[in-house]
C-alpha positions in Angstrom: -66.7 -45.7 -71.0 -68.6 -44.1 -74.0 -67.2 -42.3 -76.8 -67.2 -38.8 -75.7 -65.8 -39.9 -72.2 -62.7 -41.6 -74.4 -61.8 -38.7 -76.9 -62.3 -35.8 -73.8 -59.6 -38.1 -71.8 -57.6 -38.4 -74.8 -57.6 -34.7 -75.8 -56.7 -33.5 -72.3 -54.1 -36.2 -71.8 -52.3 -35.3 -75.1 -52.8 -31.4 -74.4 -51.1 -31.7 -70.7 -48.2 -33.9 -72.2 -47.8 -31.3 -75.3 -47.3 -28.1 -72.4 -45.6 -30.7 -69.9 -48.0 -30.2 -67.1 -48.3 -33.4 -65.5 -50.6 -35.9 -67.8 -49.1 -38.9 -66.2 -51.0 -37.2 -62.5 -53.8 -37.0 -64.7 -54.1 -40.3 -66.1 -53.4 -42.1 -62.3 -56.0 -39.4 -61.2 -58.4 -40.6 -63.6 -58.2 -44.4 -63.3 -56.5 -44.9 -60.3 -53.9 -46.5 -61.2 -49.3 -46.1 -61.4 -47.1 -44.2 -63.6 -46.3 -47.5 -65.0 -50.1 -48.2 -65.9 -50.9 -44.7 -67.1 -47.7 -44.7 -69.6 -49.5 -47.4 -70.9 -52.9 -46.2 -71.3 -51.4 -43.2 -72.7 -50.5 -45.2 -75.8 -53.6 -46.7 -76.5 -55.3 -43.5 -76.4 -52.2 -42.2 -78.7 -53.5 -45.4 -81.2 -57.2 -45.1 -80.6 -57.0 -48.4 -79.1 -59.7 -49.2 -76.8 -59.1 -49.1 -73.3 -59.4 -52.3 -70.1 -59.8 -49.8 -67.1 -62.4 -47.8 -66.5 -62.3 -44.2 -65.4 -62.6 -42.5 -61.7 -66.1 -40.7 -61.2 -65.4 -37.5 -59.7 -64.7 -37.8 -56.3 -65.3 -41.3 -56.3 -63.6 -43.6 -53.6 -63.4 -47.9 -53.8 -65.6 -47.6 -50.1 -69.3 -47.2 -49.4 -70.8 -44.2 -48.5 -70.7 -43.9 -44.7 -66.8 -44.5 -45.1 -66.7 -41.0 -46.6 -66.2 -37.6 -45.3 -66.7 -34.6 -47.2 -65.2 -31.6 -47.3 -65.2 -28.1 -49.4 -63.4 -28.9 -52.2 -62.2 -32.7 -51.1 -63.4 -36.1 -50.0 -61.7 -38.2 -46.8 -61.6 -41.7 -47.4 -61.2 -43.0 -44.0 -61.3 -47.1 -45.0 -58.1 -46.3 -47.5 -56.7 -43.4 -45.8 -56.7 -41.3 -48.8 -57.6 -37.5 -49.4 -59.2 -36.8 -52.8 -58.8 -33.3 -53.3 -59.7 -31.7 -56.8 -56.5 -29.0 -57.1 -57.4 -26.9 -60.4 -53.7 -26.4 -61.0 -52.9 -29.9 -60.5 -55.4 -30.6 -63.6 -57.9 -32.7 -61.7 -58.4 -35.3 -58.3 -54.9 -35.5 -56.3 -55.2 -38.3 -54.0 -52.7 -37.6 -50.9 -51.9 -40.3 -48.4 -53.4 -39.3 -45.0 -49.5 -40.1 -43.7 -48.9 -37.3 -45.7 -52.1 -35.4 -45.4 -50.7 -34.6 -41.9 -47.0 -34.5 -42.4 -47.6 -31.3 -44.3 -49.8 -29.8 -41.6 -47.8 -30.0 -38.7 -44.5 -29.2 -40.6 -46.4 -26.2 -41.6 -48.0 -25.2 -38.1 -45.6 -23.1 -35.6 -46.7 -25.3 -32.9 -43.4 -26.1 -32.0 -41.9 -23.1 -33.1 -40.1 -24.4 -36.0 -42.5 -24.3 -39.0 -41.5 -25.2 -42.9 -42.1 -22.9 -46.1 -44.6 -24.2 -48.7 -41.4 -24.1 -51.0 -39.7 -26.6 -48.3 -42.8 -28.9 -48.3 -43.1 -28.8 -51.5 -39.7 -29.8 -52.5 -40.2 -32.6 -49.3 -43.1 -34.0 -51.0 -42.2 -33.6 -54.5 -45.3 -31.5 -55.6 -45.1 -28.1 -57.3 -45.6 -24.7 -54.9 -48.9 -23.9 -56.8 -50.2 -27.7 -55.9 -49.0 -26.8 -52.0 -51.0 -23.3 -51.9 -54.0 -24.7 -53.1 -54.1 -27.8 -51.4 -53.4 -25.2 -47.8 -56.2 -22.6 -49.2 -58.5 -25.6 -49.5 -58.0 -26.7 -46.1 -57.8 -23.3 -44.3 -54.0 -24.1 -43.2 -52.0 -21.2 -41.4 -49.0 -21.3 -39.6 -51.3 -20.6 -37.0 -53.1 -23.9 -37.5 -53.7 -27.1 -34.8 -51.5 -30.2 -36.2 -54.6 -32.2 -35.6 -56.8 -32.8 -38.7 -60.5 -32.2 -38.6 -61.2 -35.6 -39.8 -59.2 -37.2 -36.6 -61.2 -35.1 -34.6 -64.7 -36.3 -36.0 -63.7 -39.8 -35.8 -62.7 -39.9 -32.5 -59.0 -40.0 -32.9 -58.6 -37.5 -31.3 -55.8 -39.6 -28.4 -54.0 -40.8 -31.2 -53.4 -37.4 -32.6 -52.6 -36.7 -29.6 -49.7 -39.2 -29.0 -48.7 -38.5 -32.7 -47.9 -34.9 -31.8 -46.2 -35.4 -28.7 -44.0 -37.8 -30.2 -42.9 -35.7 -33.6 -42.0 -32.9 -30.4 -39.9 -35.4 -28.6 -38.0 -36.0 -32.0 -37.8 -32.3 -32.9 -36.3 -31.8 -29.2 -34.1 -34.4 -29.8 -33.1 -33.6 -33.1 -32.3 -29.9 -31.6 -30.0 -32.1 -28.8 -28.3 -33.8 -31.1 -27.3 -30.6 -33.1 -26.4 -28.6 -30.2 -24.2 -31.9 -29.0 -22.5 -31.8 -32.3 -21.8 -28.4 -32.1 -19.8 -28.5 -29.6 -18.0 -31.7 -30.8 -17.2 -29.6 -33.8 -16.1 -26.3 -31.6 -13.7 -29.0 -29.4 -12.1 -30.3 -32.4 -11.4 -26.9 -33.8 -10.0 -25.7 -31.0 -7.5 -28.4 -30.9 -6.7 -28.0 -34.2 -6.1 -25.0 -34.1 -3.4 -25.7 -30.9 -1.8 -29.0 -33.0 -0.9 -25.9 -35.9 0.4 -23.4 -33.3 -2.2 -20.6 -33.0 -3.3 -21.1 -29.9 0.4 -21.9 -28.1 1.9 -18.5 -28.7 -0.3 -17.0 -26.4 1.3 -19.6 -23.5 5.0 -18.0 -24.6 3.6 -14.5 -25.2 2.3 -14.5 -21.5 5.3 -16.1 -19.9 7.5 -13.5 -21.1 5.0 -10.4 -21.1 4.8 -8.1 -18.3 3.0 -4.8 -18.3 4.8 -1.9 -19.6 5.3 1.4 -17.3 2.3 3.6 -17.5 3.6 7.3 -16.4 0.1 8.2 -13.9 -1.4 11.5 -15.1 -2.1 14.5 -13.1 -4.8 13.7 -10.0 -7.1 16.2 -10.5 -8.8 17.8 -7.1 -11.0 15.8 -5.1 -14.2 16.6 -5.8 -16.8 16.5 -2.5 -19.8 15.7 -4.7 -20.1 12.0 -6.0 -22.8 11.1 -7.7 -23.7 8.9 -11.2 -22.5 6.4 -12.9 -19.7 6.7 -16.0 -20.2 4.4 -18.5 -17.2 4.2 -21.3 -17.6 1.4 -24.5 -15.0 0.3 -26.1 -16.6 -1.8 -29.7 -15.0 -2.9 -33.1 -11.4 -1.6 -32.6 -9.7 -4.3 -34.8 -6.6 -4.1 -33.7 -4.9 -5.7 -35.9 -6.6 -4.3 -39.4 -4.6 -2.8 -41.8 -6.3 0.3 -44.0 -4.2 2.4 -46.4 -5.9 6.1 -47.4 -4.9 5.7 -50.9 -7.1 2.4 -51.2 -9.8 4.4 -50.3 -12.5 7.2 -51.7 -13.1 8.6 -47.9 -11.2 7.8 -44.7 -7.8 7.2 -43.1 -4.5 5.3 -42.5 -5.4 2.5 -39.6 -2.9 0.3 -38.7 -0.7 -1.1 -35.7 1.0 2.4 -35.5 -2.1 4.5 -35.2 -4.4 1.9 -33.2 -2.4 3.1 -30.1 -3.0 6.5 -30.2 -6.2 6.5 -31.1 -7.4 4.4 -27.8 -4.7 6.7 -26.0 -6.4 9.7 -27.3 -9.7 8.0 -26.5 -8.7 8.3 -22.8 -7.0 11.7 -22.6 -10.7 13.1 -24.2 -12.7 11.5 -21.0 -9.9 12.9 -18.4 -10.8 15.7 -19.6 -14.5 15.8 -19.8 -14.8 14.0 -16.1 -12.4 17.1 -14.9 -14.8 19.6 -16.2 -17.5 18.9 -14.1 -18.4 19.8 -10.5 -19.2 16.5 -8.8 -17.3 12.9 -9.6 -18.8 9.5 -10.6 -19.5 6.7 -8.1 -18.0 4.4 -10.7 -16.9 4.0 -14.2 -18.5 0.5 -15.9 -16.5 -0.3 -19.3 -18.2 -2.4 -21.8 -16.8 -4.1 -24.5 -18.8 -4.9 -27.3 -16.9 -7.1 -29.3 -14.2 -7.7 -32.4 -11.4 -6.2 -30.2 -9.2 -7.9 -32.1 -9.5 -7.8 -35.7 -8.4 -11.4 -36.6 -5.6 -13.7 -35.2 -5.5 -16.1 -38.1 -6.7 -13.1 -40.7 -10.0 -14.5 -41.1 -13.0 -14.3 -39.3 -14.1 -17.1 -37.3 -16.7 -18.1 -39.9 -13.6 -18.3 -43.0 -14.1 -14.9 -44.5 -10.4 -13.3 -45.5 -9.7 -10.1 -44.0 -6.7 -7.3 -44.3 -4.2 -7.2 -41.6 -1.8 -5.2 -40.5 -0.2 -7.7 -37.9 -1.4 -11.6 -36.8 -1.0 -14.3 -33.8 1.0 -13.2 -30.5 1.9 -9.8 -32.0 -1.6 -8.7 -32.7 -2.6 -9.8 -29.5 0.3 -8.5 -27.3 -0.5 -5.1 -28.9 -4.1 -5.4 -28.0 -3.1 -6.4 -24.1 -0.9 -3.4 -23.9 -3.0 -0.4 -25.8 -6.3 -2.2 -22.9 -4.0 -2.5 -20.4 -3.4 1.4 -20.8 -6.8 2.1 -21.5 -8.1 0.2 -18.4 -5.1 1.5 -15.7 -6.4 5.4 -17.1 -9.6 4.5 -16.2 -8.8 3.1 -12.5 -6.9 6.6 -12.3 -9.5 9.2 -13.6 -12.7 7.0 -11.4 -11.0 5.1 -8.8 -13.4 2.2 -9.0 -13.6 0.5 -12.4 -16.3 -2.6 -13.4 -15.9 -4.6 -16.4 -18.2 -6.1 -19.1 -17.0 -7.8 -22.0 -18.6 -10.3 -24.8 -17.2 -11.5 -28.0 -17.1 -10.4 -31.6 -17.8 -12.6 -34.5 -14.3 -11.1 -36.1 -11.8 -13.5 -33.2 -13.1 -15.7 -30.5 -10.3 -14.8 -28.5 -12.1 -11.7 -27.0 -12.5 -13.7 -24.5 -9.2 -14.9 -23.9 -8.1 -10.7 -23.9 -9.9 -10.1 -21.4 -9.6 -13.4 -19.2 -5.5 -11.9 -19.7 -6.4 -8.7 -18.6 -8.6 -10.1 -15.9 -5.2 -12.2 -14.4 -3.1 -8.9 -15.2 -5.3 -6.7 -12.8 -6.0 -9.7 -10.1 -4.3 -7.8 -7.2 -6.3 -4.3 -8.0 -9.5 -4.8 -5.8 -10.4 -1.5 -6.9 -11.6 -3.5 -10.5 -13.8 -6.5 -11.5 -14.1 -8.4 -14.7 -16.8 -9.9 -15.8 -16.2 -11.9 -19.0 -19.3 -13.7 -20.9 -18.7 -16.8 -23.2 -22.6 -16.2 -24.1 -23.2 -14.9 -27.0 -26.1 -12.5 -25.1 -25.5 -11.5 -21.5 -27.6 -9.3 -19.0 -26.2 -7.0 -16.1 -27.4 -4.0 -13.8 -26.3 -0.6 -13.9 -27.6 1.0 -10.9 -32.0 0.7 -11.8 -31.1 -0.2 -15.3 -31.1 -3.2 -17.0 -28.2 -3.8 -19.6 -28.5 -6.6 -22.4 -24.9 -6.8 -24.4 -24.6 -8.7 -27.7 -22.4 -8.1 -30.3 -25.1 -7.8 -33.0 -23.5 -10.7 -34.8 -22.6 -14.4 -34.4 -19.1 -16.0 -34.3 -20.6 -19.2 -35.3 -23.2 -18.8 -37.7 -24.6 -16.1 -39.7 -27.0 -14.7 -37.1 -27.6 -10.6 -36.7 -29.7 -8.9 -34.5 -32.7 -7.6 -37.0 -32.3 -4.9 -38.7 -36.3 -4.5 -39.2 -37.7 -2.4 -36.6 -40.8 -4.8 -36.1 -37.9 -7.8 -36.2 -35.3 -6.0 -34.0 -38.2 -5.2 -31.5 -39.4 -8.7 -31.2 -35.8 -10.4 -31.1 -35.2 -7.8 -27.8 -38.2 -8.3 -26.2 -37.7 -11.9 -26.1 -34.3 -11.6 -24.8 -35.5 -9.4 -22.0 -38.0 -12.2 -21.2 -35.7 -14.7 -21.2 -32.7 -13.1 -19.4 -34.7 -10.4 -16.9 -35.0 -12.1 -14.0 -31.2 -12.4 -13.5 -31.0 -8.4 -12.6 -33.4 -8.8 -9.8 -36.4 -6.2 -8.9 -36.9 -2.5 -9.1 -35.6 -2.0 -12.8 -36.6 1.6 -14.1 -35.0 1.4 -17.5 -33.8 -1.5 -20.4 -31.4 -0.8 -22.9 -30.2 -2.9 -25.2 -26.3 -2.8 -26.4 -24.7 -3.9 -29.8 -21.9 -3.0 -32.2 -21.1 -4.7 -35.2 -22.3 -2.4 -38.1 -19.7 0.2 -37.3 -22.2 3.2 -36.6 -24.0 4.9 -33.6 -27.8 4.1 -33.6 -30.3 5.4 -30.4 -34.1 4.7 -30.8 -36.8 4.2 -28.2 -39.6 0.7 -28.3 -42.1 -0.5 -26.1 -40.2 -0.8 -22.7 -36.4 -0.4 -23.7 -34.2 1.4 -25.7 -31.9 0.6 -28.5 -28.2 1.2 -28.7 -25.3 0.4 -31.5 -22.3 1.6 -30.8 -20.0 3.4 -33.4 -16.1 2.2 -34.5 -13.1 3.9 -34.3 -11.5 2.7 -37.3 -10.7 5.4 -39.3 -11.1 3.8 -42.7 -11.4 0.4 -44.4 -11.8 -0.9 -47.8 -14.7 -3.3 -46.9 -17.3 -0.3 -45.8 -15.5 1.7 -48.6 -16.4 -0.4 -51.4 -19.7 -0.8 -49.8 -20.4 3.2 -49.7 -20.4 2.9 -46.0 -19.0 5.7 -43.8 -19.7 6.9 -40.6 -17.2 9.5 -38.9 -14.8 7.3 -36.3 -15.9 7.8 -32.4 -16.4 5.7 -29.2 -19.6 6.2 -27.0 -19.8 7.2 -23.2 -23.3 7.5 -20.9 -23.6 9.2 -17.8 -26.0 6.8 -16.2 -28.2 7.8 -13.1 -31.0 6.0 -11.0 -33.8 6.3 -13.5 -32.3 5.7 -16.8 -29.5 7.9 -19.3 -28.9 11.2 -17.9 -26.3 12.2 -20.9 -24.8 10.5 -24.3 -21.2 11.6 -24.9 -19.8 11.3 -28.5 -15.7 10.6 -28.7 -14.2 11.2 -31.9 -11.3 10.3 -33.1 -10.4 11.6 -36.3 
């Protein structure tokens, strides 16, 4: 080593420890060598005393030439391994481990659908983000990219690569089994918890003792020769149960056990009297519910988040039976024929168990059918069109449908490909149905349309204090052959 190749090391080894940027890489980068030796070199170039190892050439490798493939910016040592690649803000050569050389690349390739950030790798493989970027832009990676490397392919490794992808896939698959396997490990154990402490068993004394209360029947109206078209009615985010108080809040009203009733009763006087306006009746009525029904047994949601009620356990939910068990018998009486659809919120898992009650409740009406999904997203047919309900929201984990339109398009395209085929042939229309955010949305994509569906709680301090407000209704549809013939606005103010 001369002179000048001594005091340049020295000045740029002392420089990187003075702004802490890594003179320990630089030193093992330069002499190829451990932390542990480069500390010590360090301090004999901090003395002046003369040094026992000789410095790396640029790019240099321990190997002859033909064991050597170069790159743009790197060297591929193929006898060691190793990757030389000079990274300017890594301060010179960074050697990478070809182990690691291709770790990096298929965690960052979307080949399996389930590709790392560069702040995720880089925290993985202890290296900065800057280190990561440059190190990708050297090498062309995209999430796009092949998890085979270019130098595999030129020296004819091409089956091993082959073998190594397949088997990090079987490990991701399995990986993905196991989770989904302790899932459910962790869903059965709740649920039995939550029986040991007694929220659960009130519903087996609640319907022992419950029978359903007198409905007086309202006045037939004429029978109409003309039947045509189907009557959709919605029923989403009630939470029944939630307790608002108008002097809490800058806009909106009382809502509480008391006014919950009338409100749905309301609800169904406003649609007797729309349906009796018109010249023809409806071949059906289909009621969907969208979800949170219930506002929260326990008085949190399922995922631990506290929430304001007005009433919990069996008397929340024997008020829910009876206001749906009005609800559905005015329904049966105003359309004759009534077909259910009903999913989950992510406020109270026990939707489902409503309507599995309400299911048992109407068992000896053949006039009405219940169909009650455990899925999170569910597919049906209205006449020629295609219905895909899902709350908007998980009860699991935090999981929304998009908000984005380019996100929200993609997420219910892909639902329609996975679910379409269960609605059979000769589908004119798609729509897609959530509720969740507590306001009406209607807006057209690429081969289906998009549908939120509004609350009708008339005031509550979590959209308050958020400066959300959107005036309390319910959503009807008059659906015929080819798609949505009419949107009908409820409210209920």
């Amino acid at each position: 080593m001369t002179d000048n190749e001594y005091i340049d090391i020295r000045l740029k080894a002392q420089k990187l420890e003075k702004n802490r940027k890594g003179y320990l890489n630089y030193l093992c980068s330069t002499f190829d060598c451990d932390k542990s030796t480069a500390r010590a070199i360090f301090e004999k170039l901090v003395n002046n005393e003369p040094l026992e190892v000789k410095p790396m050439e640029e790019d240099a490798v321990e190997i002859k030439e033909e064991g050597l493939l170069f790159g743009d910016g790197y060297v591929y040592n193929s006898a060691t391994d190793k990757y030389i690649v000079k990274l300017r803000s890594y301060g010179g050569n960074y050697i990478c481990p070809g182990d690691q050389h291709r770790a990096m690349l298929t965690a960052y390739s979307n080949w399996a659908g389930n590709e790392r950030s560069i702040q995720k790798i880089a925290t993985d493989y202890k290296m900065r983000r800057e280190w990561v970027i440059e190190y990708f832009r050297i090498f062309n990676w995209t999430h796009d990219a092949v998890p085979i490397t270019d130098e595999e392919i030129k020296l004819g490794k091409f089956q091993e690569a082959q073998e190594r992808v397949i088997d990090r896939k079987k490990t991701d698959y399995l990986q993905e089994l196991q989770k989904a396997d302790w899932k459910q490990i962790q869903s059965d154990a709740r649920n039995w918890q939550l029986f040991e402490f007694g929220q659960l068993e009130p519903f087996e004394r609640l319907l022992h003792k419950w029978t359903p209360p007198i409905i007086p029947a309202i006045a037939q109206p004429k029978l109409k020769q003309l039947k045509k078209n189907v009557f959709v009615t919605t029923l989403s985010d009630l939470h029944i149960g939630l307790r608002s108080d108008s002097t809490e809040l800058t806009k909106g009203g009382n809502y509480n056990s008391d006014v919950v009733s009338e409100v749905i009763d309301n609800y169904s006087k406003k649609i007797a009297i729309d349906v009796a306006d018109r010249n023809y009746s409806f071949e059906k009525c289909v009621l969907i519910s969208a979800g949170d029904i219930l506002h929260s047994l326990s008085g949190e949601t399922e995922k631990g988040t506290q929430l304001e009620c007005d009433i919990l356990g069996e008397s929340q939910f024997e008020l829910a039976l009876n206001c749906l068990h009005r609800f559905i018998t005015r329904m049966l009486e105003i359309f004759g024929t009534v077909e259910v659809h009903s999913t989950k919120g992510n406020h109270s898992s026990a939707d489902w168990i409503l309507f599995k009650t309400l299911e048992c409740a109407f068992n000896a009406n053949k006039r009405i059918t219940f169909n009650n999904y455990k899925t999170r997203t569910s597919i049906f047919r209205i006449k020629n069109i295609a219905i895909i309900l899902d709350h908007g929201e998980s009860d699991y984990v935090k999981a929304k449908v998009p908000t984005g339109v380019l996100g929200r398009e993609s997420y219910v395209q892909n639902k329609f490909l996975e679910l379409g085929e269960r609605v059979g042939p000769g589908i004119k229309a798609r729509i897609f149905l959530q509720g969740d955010k507590h306001h009406y949305e209607q807006s057209e994509f690429r081969g289906f349309e998009f549908i939120m569906l509004s609350t009708c709680v008339l005031g509550d301090k979590y959209s308050d204090h958020l400066g959300l407000h959107s005036r309390p209704r319910q959503n009807c549809f008059i659906f015929e052959d080819n798609g949505i013939k009419e949107v009908l606005h409820y409210y209920l103010d």
